[in-house]
N, C-alpha and C positions, 0 to 999 in steps of 0.2 A: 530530554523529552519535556520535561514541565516548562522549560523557556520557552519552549515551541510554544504548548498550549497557551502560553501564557499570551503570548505576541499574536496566536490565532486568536484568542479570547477580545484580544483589544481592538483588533481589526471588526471582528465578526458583533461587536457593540454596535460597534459606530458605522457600518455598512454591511449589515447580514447575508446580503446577497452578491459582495464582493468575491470577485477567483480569487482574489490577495491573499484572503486568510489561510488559504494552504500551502504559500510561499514557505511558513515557517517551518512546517511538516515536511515540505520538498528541502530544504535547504537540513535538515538536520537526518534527513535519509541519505541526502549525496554526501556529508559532512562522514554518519555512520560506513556508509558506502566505502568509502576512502579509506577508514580507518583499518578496515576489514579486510584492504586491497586489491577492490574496485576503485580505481580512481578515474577522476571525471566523468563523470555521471552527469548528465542533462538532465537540467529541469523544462518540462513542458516543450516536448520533442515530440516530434508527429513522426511516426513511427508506422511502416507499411502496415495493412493487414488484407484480407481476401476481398472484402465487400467494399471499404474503402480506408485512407488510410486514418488515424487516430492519434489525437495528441494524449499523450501518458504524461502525467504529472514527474513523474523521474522515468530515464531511461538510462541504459549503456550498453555501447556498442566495444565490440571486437574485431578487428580485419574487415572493419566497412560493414557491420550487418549487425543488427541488434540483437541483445543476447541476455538482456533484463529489461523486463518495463514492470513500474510499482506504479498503480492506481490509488490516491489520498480522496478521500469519502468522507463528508461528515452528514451528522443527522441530527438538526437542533429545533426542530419543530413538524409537527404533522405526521410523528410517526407513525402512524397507525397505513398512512398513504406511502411514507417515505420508503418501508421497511421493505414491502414489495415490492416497489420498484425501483429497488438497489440493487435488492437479489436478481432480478429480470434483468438491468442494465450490468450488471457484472458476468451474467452468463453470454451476454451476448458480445460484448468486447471482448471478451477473452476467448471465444470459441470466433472471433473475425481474426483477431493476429495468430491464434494457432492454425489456423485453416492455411495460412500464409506461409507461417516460421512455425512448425510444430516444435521445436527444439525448446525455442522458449521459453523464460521461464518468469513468472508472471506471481506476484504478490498484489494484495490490498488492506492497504492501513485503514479502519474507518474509527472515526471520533463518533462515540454516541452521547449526547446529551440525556443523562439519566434524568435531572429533572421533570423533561418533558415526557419520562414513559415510569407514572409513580408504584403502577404493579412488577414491573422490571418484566413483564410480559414480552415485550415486543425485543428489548435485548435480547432475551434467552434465543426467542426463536430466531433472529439473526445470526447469534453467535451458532447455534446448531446450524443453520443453513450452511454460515462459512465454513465448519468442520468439517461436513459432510462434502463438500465442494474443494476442499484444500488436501494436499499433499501428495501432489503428480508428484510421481518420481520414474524413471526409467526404468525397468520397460513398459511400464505401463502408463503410458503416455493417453489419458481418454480427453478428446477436446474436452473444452467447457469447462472443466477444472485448473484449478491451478495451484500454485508450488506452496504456497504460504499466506496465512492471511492471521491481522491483528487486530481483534476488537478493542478499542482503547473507551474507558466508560468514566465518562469524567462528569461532574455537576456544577454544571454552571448556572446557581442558583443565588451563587454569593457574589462578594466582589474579587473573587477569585477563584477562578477553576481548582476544584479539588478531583486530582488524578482519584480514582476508585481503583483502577485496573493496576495489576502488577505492571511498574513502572517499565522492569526489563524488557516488558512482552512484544514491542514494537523492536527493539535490536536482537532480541530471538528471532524474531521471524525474519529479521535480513539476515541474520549469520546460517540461516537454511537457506535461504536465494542464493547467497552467494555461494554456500557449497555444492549448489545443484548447477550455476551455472558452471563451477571450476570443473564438475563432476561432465558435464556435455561439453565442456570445451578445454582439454587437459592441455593446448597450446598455449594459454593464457600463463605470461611469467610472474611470477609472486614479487612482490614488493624484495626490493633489498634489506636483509633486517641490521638495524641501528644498531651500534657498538657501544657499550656502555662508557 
């Protein structure tokens, strides 16, 4: 996770408004993904949903139909604007593809730039938001929410992003995606395990 940030960090210098910088974040969720025994995983797949269809930063599919999509989110200026209209923009993606695929199960990694929010005000109410909005599980499947989400709170004030956030917390929240999508789709075969 810190090589991520780190490769997001270098990108998001030198071209703040590049998609690039989330390659790294997508590339170490598929990488997670794999390990975990999801493998191949799409990066930046358009992926159906009810109103139209949606490219998700990672996805994967099973028997032709998608069956994970993770949304990567960062927020490194203007939070005070950005904060609500993440939370607005994550209710409404995720209530289009479940309207479509209710089975689905739907995570969101977001980077916050503490720096730019020095009360820690606008973290908190994020991170409440995402709690409050995370932990679909069967049977109680309510659109609008979804399976998993991870505030990653980092400062990039220096010449090197300093993780703040429990390192683990972004491979926590996919070892719950994954066990929710194994949990809705028990046809999926387990990796062969390696012999010592």
């Amino acid at each position: 996770m810190q090589q991520a940030l780190e490769d997001f960090y270098q990108i998001a210098k030198e071209r703040p408004t590049s998609t690039l910088r989330l390659s790294s974040l997508a590339d170490y969720c598929v990488e997670t993904l794999s390990r975990l025994g999801l493998s191949e995983a799409e990066t930046e797949a358009t992926v159906p949903g009810f109103g139209r269809p949606k490219q998700w930063d990672v996805a994967w599919q099973y028997d032709g139909k998608y069956r994970l999509a993770i949304s990567l989110k960062s927020i490194m200026r203007n939070v005070p604007g950005t904060v609500p209209n993440r939370i607005d923009d994550l209710m409404g993606e995720v209530a289009n593809l479940q309207l479509y695929s209710p089975e689905i199960v739907i995570g969101y990694l977001m980077v916050f730039d503490v720096s730019q929010d020095p009360s820690g005000e606008w973290a908190r109410l994020l991170e409440s938001r995402l709690q409050a909005l995370s932990g679909r599980s069967a049977p109680a499947w309510s659109i609008g929410m979804l399976e998993g989400a991870a505030l990653t709170r980092v400062d990039f004030s220096g010449p090197r992003p300093r993780l703040l956030s429990d390192p683990d917390g972004p491979e926590l929240m996919l070892r719950k995606l994954v066990e929710e999508v194994r949990r809705r789709n028990p046809g999926i075969p387990y990796p062969p395990k390696t012999q010592p």
